[in-house]
C-alpha positions as CSV (number, residue, x, y, z in Angstrom):
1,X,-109.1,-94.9,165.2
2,X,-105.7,-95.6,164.9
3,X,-104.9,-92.5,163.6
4,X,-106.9,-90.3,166.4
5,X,-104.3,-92.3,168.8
6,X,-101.6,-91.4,167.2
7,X,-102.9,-87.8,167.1
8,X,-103.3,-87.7,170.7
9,X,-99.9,-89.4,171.8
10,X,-98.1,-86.4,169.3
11,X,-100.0,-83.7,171.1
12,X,-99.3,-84.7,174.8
13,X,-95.6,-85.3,173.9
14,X,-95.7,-81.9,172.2
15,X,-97.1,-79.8,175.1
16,X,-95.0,-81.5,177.5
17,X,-92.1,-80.7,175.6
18,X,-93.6,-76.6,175.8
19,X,-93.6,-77.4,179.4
20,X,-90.3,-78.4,180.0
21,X,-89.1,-76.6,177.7
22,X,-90.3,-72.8,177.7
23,X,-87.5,-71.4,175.3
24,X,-89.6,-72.5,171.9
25,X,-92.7,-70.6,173.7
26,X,-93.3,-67.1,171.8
27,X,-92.0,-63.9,172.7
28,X,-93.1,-62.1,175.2
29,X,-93.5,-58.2,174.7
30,X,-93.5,-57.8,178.4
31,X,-90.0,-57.0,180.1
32,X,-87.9,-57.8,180.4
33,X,-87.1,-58.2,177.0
34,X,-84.1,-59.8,175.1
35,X,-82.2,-56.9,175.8
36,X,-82.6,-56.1,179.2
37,X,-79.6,-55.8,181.5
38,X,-81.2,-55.7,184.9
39,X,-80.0,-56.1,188.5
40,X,-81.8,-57.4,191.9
41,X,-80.4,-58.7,195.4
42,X,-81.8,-61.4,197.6
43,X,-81.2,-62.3,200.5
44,X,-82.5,-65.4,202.3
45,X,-83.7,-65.4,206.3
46,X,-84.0,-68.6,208.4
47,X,-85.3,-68.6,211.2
48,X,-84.4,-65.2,212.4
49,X,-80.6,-65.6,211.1
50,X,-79.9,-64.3,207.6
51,X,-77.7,-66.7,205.2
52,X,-74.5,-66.2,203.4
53,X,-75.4,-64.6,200.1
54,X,-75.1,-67.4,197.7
55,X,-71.8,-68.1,195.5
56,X,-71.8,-67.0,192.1
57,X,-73.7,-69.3,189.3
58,X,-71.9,-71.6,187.6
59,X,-70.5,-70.0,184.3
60,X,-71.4,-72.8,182.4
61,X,-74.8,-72.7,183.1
62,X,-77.5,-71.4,180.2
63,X,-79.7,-68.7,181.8
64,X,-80.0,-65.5,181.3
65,X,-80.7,-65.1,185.2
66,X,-77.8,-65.3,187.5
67,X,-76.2,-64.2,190.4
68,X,-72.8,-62.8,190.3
69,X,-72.7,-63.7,194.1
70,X,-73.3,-61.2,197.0
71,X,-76.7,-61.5,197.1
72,X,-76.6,-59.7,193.3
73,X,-78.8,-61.3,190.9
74,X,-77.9,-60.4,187.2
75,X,-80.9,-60.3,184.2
76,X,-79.5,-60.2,181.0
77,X,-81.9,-62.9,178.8
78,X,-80.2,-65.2,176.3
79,X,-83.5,-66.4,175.1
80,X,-87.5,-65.9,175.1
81,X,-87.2,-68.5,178.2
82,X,-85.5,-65.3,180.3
83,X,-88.0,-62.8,179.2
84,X,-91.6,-61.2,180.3
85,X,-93.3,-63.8,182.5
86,X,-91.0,-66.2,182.3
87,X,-88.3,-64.4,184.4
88,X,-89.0,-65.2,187.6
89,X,-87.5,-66.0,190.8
90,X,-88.8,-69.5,190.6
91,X,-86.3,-69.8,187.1
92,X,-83.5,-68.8,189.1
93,X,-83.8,-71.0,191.6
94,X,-84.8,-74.0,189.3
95,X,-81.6,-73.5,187.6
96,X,-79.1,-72.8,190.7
97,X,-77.0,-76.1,191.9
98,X,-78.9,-77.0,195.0
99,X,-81.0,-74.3,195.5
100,X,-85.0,-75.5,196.1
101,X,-87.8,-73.5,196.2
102,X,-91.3,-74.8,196.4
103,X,-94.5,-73.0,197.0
104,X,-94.0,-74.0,201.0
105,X,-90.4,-74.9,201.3
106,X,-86.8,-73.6,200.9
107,X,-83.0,-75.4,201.1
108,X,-80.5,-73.3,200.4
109,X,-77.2,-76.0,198.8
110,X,-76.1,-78.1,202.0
111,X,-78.6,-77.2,204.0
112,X,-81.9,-78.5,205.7
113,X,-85.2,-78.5,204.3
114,X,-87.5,-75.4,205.6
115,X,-91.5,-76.8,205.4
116,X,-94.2,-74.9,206.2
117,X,-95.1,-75.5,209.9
118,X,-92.1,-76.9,211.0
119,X,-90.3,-75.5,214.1
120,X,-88.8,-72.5,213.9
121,X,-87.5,-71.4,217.9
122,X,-90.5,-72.1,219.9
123,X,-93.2,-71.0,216.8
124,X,-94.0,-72.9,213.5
125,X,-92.4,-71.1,210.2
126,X,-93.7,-70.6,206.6
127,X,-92.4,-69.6,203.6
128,X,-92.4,-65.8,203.1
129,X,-91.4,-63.4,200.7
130,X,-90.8,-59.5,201.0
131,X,-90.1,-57.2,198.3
132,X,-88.6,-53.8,197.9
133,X,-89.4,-52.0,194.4
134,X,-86.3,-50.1,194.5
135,X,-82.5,-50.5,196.6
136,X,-83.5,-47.3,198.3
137,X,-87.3,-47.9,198.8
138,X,-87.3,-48.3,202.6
139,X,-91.2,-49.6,202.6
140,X,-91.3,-53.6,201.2
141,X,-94.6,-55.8,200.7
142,X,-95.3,-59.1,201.6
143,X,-96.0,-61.2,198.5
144,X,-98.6,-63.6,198.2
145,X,-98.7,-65.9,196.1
146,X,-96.5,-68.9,194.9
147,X,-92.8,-67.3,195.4
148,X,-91.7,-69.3,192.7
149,X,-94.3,-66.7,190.5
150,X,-92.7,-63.4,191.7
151,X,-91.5,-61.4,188.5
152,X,-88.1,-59.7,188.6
153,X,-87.5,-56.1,188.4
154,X,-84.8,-54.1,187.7
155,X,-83.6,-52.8,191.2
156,X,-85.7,-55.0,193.3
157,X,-84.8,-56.4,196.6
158,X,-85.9,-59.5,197.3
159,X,-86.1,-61.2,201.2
160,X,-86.7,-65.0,201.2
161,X,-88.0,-65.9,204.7
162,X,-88.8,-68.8,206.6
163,X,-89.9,-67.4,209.6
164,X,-93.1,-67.5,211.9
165,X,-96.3,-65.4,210.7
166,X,-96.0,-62.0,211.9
167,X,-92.5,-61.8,212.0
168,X,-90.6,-59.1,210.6
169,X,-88.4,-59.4,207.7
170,X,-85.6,-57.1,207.4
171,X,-84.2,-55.9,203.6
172,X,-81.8,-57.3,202.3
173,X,-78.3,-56.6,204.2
174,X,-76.2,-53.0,202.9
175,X,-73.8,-54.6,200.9
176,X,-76.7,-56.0,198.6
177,X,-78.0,-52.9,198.4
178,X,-74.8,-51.7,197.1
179,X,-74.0,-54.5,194.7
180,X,-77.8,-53.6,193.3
181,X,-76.8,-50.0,192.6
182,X,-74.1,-50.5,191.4
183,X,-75.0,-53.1,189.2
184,X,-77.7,-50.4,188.0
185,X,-74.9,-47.7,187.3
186,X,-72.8,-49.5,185.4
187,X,-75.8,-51.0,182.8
188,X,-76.7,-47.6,182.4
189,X,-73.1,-46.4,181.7
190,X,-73.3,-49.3,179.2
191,X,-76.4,-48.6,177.4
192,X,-75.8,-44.6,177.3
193,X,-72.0,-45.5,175.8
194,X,-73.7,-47.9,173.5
195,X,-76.3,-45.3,172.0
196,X,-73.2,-42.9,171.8
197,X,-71.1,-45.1,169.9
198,X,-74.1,-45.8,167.6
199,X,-74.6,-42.4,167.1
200,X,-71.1,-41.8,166.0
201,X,-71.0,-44.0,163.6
202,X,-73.9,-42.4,161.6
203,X,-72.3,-39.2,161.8
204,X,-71.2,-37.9,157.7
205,X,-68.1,-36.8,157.4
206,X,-67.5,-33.9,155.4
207,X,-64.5,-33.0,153.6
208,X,-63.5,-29.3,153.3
209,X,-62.3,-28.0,149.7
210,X,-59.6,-25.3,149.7
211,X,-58.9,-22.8,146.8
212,X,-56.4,-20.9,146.8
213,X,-56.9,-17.2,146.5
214,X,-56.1,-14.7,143.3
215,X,-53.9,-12.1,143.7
216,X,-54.9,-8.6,144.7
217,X,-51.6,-6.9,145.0
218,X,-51.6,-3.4,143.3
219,X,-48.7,-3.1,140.9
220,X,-45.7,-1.6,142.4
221,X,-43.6,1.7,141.0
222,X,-40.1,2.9,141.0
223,X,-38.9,6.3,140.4
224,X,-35.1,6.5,139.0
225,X,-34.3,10.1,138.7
226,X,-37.3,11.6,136.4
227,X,-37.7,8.3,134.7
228,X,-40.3,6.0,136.2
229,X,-40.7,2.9,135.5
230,X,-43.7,0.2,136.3
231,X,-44.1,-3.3,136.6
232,X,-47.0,-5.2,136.5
């Protein structure tokens, strides 16, 4: 009996340690992968009144998902933890200073909490989320399920509202859209100047020989008077 406690105590400690800690979970073939190097914006709506982009993540912080501030959210996985289904908008935000995000509530750091059916003007506001699949895709969907579920995608705009149902949400402002593109540009600069230089380097090198050639000079003749003489 004693040891069937034991047993049980190990394997609830174990899975909440999984839980808490989702870098020892396996792989995950689905991408983003460990080598990804992808770019999204956000943007965040209250109310009607869209916020200051938030500042750039702390350097010291250990996620592969970022933002490089103005709006610009940067994927480039450091472990399994970043990858596949785990790289979500939730795991940003779970790992920002001060940023909450809850299936029915927002607070952007120093701000007020956001709760479904609170006020919002005259009308009660809920938690929303648009997306955009691409920075120039000018037709966005509302999502529905729990934000904090949303998957990333390279080039995907991302509008975080707390705004009355019905309400329209506008994309993300132009100079997210921007920061998203080029964001895009320069990992595929990267990645093509990578292949490149890989190429290169398997390149053989082939050293020429030179021989020198044998002479074909005909033998000359000099005439002295009637005596001719030849050299070889």
């Amino acid at each position: 009996m004693g040891v069937i406690v034991v047993l049980g105590v190990s394997l609830v400690t174990y899975s909440r340690h999984e839980r808490l800690h989702p870098a020892s979970a396996a792989t995950d073939t689905t991408p983003p992968t460990l080598t990804a190097d992808w770019t999204e914006g956000v943007a965040f709506d209250l109310c009607g009144t869209i916020a200051p982009p938030l500042a750039a993540s702390p350097s010291s912080a250990s996620i592969g998902i970022k933002t490089s501030g103005n709006g610009v959210i940067n994927l480039q996985p450091l472990t399994n933890a970043d990858t596949g289904h785990h790289a979500t908008l939730g795991r940003f935000a779970a790992h920002y200073p001060g940023l909450t995000l809850t299936a029915s509530s927002i607070r952007l750091p120093g701000g007020k909490l956001y709760t479904n059916g609170q006020s919002c003007g005259s009308q009660p506001g809920y938690l929303q989320v648009k997306t955009w699949s691409n920075p120039t895709s000018q037709s966005g969907k509302l999502y529905s399920g729990d934000p904090r579920q949303l998957l990333l995608e390279n080039g995907q705009l991302i509008t975080v509202a707390f705004v009355p149902k019905g309400t329209s949400i506008p994309k993300p402002p132009g100079t997210v859209v921007t920061g998203v593109l080029t964001g895009m540009t320069a990992a595929a600069t990267k990645g093509s100047t990578t292949a490149t230089t890989a190429t290169n380097s398997l390149t053989p090198v082939t050293t020429a020989t030179t021989t020198a050639p044998l002479s074909t000079s005909a033998p000359t003749s000099t005439t002295i008077g009637k005596t001719t003489t030849s050299s070889p």
